[in-house]
N, C-alpha and C positions, 0 to 999 in steps of 0.2 A: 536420455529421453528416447521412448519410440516414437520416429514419426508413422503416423497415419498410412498405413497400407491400402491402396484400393483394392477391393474383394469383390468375386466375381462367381456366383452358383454356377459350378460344375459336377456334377454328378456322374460319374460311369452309370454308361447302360447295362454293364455288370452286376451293379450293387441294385440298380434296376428290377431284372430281369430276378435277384437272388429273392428281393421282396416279394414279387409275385409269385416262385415256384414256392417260397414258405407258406404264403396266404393257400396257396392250391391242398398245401400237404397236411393242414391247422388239422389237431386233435381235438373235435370239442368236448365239452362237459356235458354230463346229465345234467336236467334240469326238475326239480319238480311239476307236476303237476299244475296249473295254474298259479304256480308260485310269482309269476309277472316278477315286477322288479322288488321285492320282499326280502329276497335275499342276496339283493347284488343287479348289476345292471342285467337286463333281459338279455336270455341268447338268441333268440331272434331278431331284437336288435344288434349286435354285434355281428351276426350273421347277414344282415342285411347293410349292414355298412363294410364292413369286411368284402363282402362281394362286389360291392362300389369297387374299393381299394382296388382289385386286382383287377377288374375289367373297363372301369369307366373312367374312375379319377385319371386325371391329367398332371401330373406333377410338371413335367416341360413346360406349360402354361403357367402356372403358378411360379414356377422360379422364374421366368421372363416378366411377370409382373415386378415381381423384386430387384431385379435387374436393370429394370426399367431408372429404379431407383439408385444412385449414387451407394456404393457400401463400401466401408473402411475395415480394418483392423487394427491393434493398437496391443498395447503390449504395456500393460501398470499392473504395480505390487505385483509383478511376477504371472499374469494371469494375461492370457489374451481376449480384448473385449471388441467384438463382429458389429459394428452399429451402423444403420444406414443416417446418411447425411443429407439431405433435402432443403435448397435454400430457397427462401421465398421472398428475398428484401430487406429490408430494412428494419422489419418490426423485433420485436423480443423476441429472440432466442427461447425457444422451446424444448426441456426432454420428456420424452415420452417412453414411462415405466411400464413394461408389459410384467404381468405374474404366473404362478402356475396354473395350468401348464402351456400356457400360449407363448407364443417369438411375435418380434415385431410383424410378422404378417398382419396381426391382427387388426393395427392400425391402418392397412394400406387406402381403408375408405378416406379416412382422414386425411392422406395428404396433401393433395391435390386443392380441396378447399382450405386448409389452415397457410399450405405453402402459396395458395394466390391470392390470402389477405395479409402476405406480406411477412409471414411466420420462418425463420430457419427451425429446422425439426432434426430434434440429433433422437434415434431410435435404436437403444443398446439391446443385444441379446443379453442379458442377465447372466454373469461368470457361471459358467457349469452348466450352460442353457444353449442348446443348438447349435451356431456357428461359433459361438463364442469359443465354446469346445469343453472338456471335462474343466472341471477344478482337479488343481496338482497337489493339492495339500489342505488341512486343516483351515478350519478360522474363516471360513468366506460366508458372517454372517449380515444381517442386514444393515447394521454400522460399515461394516467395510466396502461391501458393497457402493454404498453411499456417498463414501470418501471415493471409491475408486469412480463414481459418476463425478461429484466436483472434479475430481483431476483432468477426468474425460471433461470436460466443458469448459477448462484453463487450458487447457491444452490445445483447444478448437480455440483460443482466443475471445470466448464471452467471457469479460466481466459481469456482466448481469444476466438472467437469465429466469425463465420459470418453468416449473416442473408439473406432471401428471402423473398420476400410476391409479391402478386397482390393483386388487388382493397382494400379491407380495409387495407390489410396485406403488402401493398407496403407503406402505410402512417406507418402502427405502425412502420416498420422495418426504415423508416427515423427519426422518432422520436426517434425511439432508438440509433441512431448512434450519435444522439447531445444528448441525456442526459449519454448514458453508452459509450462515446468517448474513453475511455482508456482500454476497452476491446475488442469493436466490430472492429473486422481488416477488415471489407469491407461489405457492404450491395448491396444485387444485386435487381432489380425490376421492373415486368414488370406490365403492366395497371396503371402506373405512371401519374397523373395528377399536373400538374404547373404551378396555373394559373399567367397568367400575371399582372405584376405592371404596369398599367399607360400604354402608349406607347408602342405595340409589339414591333417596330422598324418593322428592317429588316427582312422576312423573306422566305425560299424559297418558291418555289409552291407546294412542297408537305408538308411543314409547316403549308402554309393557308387553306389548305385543312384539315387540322387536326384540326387548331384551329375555320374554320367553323363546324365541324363537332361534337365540341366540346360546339358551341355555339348552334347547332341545337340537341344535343342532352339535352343541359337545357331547350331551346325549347318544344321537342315533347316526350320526353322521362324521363324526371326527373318527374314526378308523383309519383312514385312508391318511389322516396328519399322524396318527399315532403309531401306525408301523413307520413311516417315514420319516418322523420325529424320533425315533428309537433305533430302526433295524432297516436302514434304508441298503449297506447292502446286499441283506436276505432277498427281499425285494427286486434287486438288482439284476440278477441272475435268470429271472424269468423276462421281464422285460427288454433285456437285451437277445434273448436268444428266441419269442415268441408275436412275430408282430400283431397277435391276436389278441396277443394277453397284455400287450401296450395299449391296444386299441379298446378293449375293456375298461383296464384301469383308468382309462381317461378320460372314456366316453361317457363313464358313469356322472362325472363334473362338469362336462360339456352340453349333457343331458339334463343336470338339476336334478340328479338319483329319477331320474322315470314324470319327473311332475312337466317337463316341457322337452319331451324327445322330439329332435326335428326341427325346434324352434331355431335352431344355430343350420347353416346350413351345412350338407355333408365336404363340399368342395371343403369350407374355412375350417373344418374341423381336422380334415385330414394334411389340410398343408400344417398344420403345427405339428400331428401325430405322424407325419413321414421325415418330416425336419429333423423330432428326435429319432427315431429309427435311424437315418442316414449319417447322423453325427455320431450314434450309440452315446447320447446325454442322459438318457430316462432316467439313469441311477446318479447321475454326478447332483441333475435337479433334483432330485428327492432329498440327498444332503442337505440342501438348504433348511430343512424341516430339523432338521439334528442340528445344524452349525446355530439355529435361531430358539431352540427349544426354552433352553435356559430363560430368553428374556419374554418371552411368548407374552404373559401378561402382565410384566411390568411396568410401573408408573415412568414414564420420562418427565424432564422435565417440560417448561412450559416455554413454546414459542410464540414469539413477537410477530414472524412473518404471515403475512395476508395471505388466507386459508381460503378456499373454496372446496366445499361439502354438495358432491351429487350423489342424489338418493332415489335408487331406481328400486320399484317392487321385488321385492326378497333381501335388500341389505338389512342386515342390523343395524346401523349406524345410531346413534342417541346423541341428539344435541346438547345434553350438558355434560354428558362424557368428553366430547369430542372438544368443547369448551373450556375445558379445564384443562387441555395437551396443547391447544390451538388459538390463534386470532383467530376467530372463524367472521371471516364480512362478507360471506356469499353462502346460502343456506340455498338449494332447488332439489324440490320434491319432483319425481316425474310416475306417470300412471303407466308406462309402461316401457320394458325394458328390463335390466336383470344386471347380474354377476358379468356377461362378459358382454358390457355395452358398446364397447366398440365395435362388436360382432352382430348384435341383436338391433341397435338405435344409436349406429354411427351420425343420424345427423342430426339428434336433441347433444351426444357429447360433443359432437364438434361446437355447436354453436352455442355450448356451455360455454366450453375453454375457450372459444373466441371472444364473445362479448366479457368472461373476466381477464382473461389477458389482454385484452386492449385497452381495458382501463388501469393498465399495471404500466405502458408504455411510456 
């Protein structure tokens, strides 16, 4: 067994200094004519975040917040997993699943109140995701994943325990509730997708609205899964050698393709987008999209474990999808907030996950 490493962000002011003279030296693209975000994220947005990057952002600040925080390394099925450790007490043990392309930065609103109502909070970088470091090999997909969270959480000595995630991190934490059923007391989830068997049926109008919206974002917006779910390390090759063309590719998803530029702020954006630059992950996380492809919209079977379902404006989420994968005993609808809530309305999901996790205790 590995024991638990303590980790500690250190960065050369090297690797530093290497990121700025790239951001100085960027080649950018023609752009059409008032083409805005039509064909791809704007370059004047990337230009204008980019120019943050190299003169304003603060990365020393940002890693002393995380630092601030307790961080481990650990070493299961062969892969090293970077998670910060945060104890709060006595209450239920907590994991908190971040997705693409965010690191546990994301959470860090969160800690502070979940860990002084009493919450221990275990926060994994995702195998093949920022400190974590590359994946070495095939097969790291969202099952395994999942197992390698149980072991991570046996290993920390909870027997019981309950989980969180959006976008990747709402699939691993479901698969975790059907393989590790006799320890996980409830899984909460928001950016929840379900697809349907066969026949929606019946559904309301704010249902078909969701599952058009769902169908129009396989449409006009799954590119970015589908080179990545096929050709991630063609892909690969730019993102590790152009911190513009990283900063592109991911600002487009951080942005909402153009519909809420801004809305996340530039600091949160850029410590997840310098995270993977500094670790060189961008292509190890894009694999995930290929190791998962296979079971992308498959039926799993059905868990028993107490579900909790948050539904921030823009998911697709479908209550009788989700009901046919899930115990669902906590349904919250919210008017505002999005895709990376932790980022956008850290304090409707804190006090989501708190009032159901306290009734899981």
């Amino acid at each position: 067994m590995s024991t638990p490493q303590p980790f500690y962000i250190d960065v050369p002011q090297a690797d530093l200094d290497d990121l700025a003279a790239r951001l100085a030296l960027t080649r950018w693209p023609d752009e059409l004519p008032g083409a805005g975000w039509d064909y791809g994220v704007a370059r004047d947005r990337v230009r204008q975040v980019a120019a943050y990057w190299r003169q304003g952002y603060d990365w020393h600040a940002w890693a002393a917040r995380l630092n601030a925080v307790p961080q481990f390394t650990t070493v299961i099925d062969g892969q090293q997993i970077h998670f910060l450790h945060a104890r709060g007490g006595t209450g239920l043990p907590l994991l908190l699943c971040h997705g693409w392309p965010s690191t546990p930065a994301d959470f860090l609103e969160l800690i502070d109140p979940l860990a002084g109502a009493g919450f221990d909070l275990v926060i994994p970088s995702m195998p093949g995701y920022g400190f974590s470091g590359p994946t070495t090999g095939p097969g790291w997909d969202v099952a395994r994943i999942a197992r390698a969270y149980a072991q991570l959480m046996a290993r920390l000595g909870y027997g019981r325990y309950g989980a969180h995630g959006g976008d990747w991190g709402a699939r691993v934490v479901a698969e975790l509730a059907r393989l590790d059923q006799r320890h996980v007391a409830g899984i909460h989830m928001h950016g929840f997708v379900a697809f349907p068997a066969g026949d929606p049926g019946q559904l309301t109008a704010a249902e078909q609205q969701r599952l058009e919206r769902l169908r129009r974002w396989q449409a006009e917006r799954g590119g970015y899964a589908a080179i990545q779910g096929s050709r991630p390390q063609t892909l690969a090759y730019a993102m590790a050698d152009s911190p513009a063309g990283l900063l592109g590719w991911y600002l487009e998803w951080f942005d909402d393709y153009g519909q809420h530029a801004g809305a996340i702020g530039s600091d949160q954006i850029l410590t997840n987008v310098t995270t993977y630059w500094l670790t060189g992950t961008a292509g190890s996380a894009a694999r995930l999209y290929k190791e998962a492809a296979a079971n992308w919209a498959a039926q799993p079977g059905y868990s028993e474990v107490p579900t909790a379902l948050a539904v921030f404006p823009g998911d697709s989420t479908i209550r009788q999808f989700a009901q046919a994968q899930h115990n669902v005993t906590r349904w919250t609808e919210f008017d505002r907030g999005g895709h990376f809530a932790a980022l956008l309305t850290p304090d409707l999901l804190e006090r989501d996950l708190r009032e159901f996790f306290t009734g899981l205790r």
